[in-house]
C-alpha positions in Angstrom: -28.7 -129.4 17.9 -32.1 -128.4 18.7 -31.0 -128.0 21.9 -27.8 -125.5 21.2 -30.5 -123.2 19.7 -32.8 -123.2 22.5 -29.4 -121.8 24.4 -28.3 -119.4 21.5 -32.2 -117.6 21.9 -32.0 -117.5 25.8 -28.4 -115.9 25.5 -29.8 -113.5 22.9 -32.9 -112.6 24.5 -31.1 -111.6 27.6 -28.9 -109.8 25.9 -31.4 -107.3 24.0 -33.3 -107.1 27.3 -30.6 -105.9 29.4 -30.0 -103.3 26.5 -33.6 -102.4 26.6 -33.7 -101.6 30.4 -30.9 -99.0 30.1 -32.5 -95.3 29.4 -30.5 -92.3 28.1 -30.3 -91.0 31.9 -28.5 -94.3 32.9 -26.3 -94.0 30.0 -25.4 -90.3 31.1 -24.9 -91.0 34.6 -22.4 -93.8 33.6 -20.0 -91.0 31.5 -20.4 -89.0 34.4 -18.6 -91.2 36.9 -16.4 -91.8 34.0 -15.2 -88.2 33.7 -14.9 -88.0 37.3 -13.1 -90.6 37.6 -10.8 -89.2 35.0 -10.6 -85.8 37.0 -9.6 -87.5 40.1 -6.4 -88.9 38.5 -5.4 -85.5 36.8 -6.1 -83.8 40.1 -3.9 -86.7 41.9 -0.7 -84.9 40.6 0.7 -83.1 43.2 0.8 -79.1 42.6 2.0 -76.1 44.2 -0.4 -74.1 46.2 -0.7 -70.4 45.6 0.1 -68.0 48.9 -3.2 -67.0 50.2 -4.1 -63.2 49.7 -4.1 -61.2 53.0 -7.7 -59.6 53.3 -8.0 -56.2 55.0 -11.0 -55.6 57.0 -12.8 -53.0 55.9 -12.5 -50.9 59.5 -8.7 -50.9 58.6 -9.3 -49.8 55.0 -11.1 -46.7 56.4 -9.0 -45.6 58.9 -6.1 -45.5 56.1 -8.3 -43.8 54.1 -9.5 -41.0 56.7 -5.4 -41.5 58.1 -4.6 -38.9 55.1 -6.6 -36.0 56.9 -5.4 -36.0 60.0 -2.9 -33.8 59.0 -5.7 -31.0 57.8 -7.6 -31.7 61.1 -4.7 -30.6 63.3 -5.1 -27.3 61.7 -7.4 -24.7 62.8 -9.9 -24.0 59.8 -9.2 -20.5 59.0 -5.4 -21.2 58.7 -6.4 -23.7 56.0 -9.1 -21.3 54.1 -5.9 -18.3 54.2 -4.2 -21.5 52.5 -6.0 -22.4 49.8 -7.0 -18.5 49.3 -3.1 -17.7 48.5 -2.5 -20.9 46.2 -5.5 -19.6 44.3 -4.0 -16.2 44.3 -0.6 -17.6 43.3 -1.8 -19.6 40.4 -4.1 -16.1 38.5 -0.2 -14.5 39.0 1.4 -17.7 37.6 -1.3 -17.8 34.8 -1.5 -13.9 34.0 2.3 -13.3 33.6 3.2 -16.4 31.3 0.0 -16.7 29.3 -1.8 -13.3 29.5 0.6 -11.0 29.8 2.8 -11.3 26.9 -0.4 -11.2 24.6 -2.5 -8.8 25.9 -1.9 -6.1 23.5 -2.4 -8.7 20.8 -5.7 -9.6 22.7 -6.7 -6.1 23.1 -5.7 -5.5 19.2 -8.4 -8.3 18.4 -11.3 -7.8 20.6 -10.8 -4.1 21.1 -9.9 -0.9 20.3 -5.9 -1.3 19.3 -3.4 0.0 21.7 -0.9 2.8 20.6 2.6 3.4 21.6 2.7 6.7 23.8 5.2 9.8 23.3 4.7 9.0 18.9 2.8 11.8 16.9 3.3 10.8 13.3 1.7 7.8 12.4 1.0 5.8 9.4 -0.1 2.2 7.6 1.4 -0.2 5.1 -0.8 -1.6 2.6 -1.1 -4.3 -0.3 -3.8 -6.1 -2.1 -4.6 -7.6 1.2 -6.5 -4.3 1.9 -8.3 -4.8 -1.6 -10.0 -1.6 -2.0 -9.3 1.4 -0.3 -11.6 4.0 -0.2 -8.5 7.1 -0.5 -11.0 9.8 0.7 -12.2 8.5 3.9 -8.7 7.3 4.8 -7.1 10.8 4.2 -9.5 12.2 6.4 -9.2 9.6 9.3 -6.9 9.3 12.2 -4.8 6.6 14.5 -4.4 7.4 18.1 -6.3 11.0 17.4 -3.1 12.0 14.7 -4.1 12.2 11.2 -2.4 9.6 8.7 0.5 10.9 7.5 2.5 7.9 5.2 1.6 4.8 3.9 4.1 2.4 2.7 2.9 0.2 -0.5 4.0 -3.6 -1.3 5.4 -3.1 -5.2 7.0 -6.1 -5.9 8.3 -10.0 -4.9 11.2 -11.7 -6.3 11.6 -11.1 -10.0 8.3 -11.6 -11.4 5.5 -11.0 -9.1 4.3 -6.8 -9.1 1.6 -6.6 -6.3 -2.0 -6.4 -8.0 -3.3 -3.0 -6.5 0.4 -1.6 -6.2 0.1 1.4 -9.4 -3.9 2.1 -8.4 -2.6 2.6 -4.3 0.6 4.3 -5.7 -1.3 6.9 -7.2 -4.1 7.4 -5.2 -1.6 7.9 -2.5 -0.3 10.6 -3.9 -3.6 12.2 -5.1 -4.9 12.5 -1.6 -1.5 14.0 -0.1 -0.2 11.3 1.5 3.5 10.8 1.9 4.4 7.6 0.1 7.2 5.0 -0.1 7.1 1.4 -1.9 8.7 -1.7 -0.7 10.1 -5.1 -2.3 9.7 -8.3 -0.8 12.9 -10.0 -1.0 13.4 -13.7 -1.8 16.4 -15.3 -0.5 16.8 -17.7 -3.2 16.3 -16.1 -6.2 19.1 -13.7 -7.7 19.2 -10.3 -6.0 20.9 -8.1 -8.7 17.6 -9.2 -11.0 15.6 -8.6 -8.0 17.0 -5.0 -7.6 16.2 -4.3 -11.3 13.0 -5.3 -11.4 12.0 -3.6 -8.5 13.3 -0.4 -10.3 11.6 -1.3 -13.7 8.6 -1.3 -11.8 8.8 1.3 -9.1 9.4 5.3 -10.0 10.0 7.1 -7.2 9.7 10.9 -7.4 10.8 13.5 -5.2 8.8 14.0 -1.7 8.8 10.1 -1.7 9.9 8.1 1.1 13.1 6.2 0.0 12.4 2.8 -1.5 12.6 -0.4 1.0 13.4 -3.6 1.2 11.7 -6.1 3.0 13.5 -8.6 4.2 12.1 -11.7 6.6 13.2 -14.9 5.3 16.9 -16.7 5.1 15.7 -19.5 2.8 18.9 -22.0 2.3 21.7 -19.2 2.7 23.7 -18.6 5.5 23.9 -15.5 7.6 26.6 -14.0 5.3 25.5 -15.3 2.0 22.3 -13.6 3.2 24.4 -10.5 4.0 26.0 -10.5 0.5 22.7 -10.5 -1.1 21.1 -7.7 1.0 23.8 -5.6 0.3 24.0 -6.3 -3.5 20.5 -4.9 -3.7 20.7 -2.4 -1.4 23.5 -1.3 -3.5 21.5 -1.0 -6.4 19.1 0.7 -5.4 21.1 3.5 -3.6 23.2 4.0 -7.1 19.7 5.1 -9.1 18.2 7.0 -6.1 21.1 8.7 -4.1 19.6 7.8 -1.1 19.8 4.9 1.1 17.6 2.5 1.2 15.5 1.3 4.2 15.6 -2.3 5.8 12.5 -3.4 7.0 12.6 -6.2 9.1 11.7 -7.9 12.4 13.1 -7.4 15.4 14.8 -10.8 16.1 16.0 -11.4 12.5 17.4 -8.2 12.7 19.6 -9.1 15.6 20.0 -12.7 13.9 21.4 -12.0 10.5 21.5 -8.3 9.6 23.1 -6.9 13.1 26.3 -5.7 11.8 27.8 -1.9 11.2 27.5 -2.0 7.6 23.8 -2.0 7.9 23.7 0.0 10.9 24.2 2.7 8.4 20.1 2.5 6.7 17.6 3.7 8.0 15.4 0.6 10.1 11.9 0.0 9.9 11.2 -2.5 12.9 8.3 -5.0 13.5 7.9 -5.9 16.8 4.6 -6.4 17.6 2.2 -6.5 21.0 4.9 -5.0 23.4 4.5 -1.4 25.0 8.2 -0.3 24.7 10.6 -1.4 22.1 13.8 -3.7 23.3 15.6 -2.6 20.1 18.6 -0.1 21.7 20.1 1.2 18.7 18.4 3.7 15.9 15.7 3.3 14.3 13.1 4.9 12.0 10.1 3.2 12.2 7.8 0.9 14.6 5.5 -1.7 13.1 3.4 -2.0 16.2 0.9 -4.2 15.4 -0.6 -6.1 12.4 -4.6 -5.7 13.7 -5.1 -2.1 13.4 -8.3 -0.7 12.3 -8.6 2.9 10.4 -11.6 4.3 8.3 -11.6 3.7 4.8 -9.9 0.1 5.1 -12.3 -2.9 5.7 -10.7 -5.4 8.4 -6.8 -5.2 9.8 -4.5 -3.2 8.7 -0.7 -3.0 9.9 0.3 0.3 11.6 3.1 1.9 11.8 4.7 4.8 13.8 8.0 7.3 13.1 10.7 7.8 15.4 11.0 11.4 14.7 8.8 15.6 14.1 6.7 15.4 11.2 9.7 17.6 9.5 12.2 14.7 10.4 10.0 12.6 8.4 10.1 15.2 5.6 13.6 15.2 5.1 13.7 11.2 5.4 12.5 11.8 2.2 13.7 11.7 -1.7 15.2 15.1 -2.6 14.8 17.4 -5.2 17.6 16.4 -7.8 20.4 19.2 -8.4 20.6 20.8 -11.4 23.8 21.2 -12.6 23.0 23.5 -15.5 24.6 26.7 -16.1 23.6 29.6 -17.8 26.4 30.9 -19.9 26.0 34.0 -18.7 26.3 34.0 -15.3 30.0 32.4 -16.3 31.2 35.6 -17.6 
């Protein structure tokens, strides 16, 4: 027995001594050849090999990249300077006509003096509460294009309900300094035109030496062109009936040709806006020419829209309202 444990304390002492001599680097360099080991049999599989990339040298890489002006160098150098000189050329044209051109007049209107139609002597404006306050006796002494101001139209009324803030203050004062008037409605597509017409003429009172009333029509809303039609026509109407006169249509020059370009309305006298263009493409009559919306004119702070009159200063004259007959007779004469 004593013997067996002799044995058991040899076997034990050998034991913690051999556990003793290994350090932590030993221990690390033993899970190393472990993991490699492990690596070797997952790299054993057999895999595909991936196509090896084809390197260019770099001597071939620049002559494909100096390859692209050999076609320049077999040109002489002033045959490429003409070149480039008429592509530059080219592109001001191409950039001029598409962009510049058809806005120079607006361009002009904004950072300069606004440009005039030629061969038009009787001018005029068309105001609202836009213009706020209008200083009446500078304005009837100032000029567009060097021809004094002879008419201003006046926004009355919109719709049924709305009557323009400074409409009876510009409506009078119009007429104080001498100017020849005329009041306009804006017309809403959607709301009822016979109540439209009557409010208008509950709110506007024309007098002789007026310019007929007009209607200002820009907008189709939900109608179609001859729902549209209908309604113009129903105010026009109207308005005809209580002045004797016929009404003018103030529109643009594409809606015009859009909805309103029919014989029947043919027959009123136009007012056109078309803006920024030097001649007008409209063929048939017309009255007036809303040239642009940027003019400037003493007595009115900031833009105001101008307007010109196809027509003598007495053609505008007799544009206007008439004198009403009177039908009265003296009993005397009758005998």
């Amino acid at each position: 027995m004593k013997g067996l444990v002799i044995f058991l304390n040899k076997r034990i002492i050998e034991t913690v001594s051999i556990m003793c001599a290994q350090t932590p680097q030993t221990i690390k360099n033993r899970k190393t050849i472990v993991q490699r080991g492990s690596r070797k049999k997952v790299d054993s599989t057999p895999t595909a090999r991936s196509p090896k990339r084809k390197t260019v040298s770099r001597k071939k890489q620049k002559k494909k990249g100096t390859s692209k002006w050999l076609f320049f160098k077999r040109w002489p150098s002033w045959a490429i300077w003409v070149g480039a000189l008429s592509l530059g050329i080219a592109y001001i044209l191409f950039f001029y006509y598409f962009f510049v051109g058809p806005y120079s007049f607006r361009w002009k209107a904004i950072y300069g003096d606004p440009v005039y139609p030629e061969g038009f002597d009787v001018h005029g404006i068309d105001v609202s509460h836009y213009q706020e306050n209008i200083d009446w006796e500078r304005l009837r002494n100032a000029s567009l294009n060097s021809s004094p101001v002879s008419f201003v139209f006046i926004k009355a009324t919109e719709g049924t309900t709305l009557l323009d803030d400074n409409f009876n203050l510009n409506f009078y004062e119009a007429k104080q300094n001498d100017f020849i008037r005329g009041a306009y409605h804006f017309f809403l597509p959607d709301v009822d035109a016979q109540k439209q017409a009557r409010f208008f003429l509950k709110q506007v009172h024309l007098e002789p030496g007026d310019l007929p009333p007009v209607l200002d029509v820009e907008k189709a809303g939900r109608l179609t062109e001859t729902q549209l039609q209908k309604a113009v026509k129903t105010w026009l109407d109207i308005v005809e009936k209580e002045y004797g006169v016929k009404p003018i249509i103030y529109t643009g020059y594409k809606f015009k040709l859009h909805y309103l370009n029919t014989p029947a309305f043919d027959e009123y006298p136009y007012w056109i806006a078309h803006y920024y263009v030097e001649k007008l493409e409209y063929k048939r009559k017309w009255n007036f020419w809303q040239h642009t919306d940027c003019g400037k004119v003493t007595g009115i702070k900031g833009n105001v829209d101008c307007n010109i009159f196809n027509g003598s200063f007495e053609d505008l004259m007799n544009l206007t309202i008439p004198e009403q007959e009177d039908n009265y007779t003296d009993p005397e004469d009758s005998l």
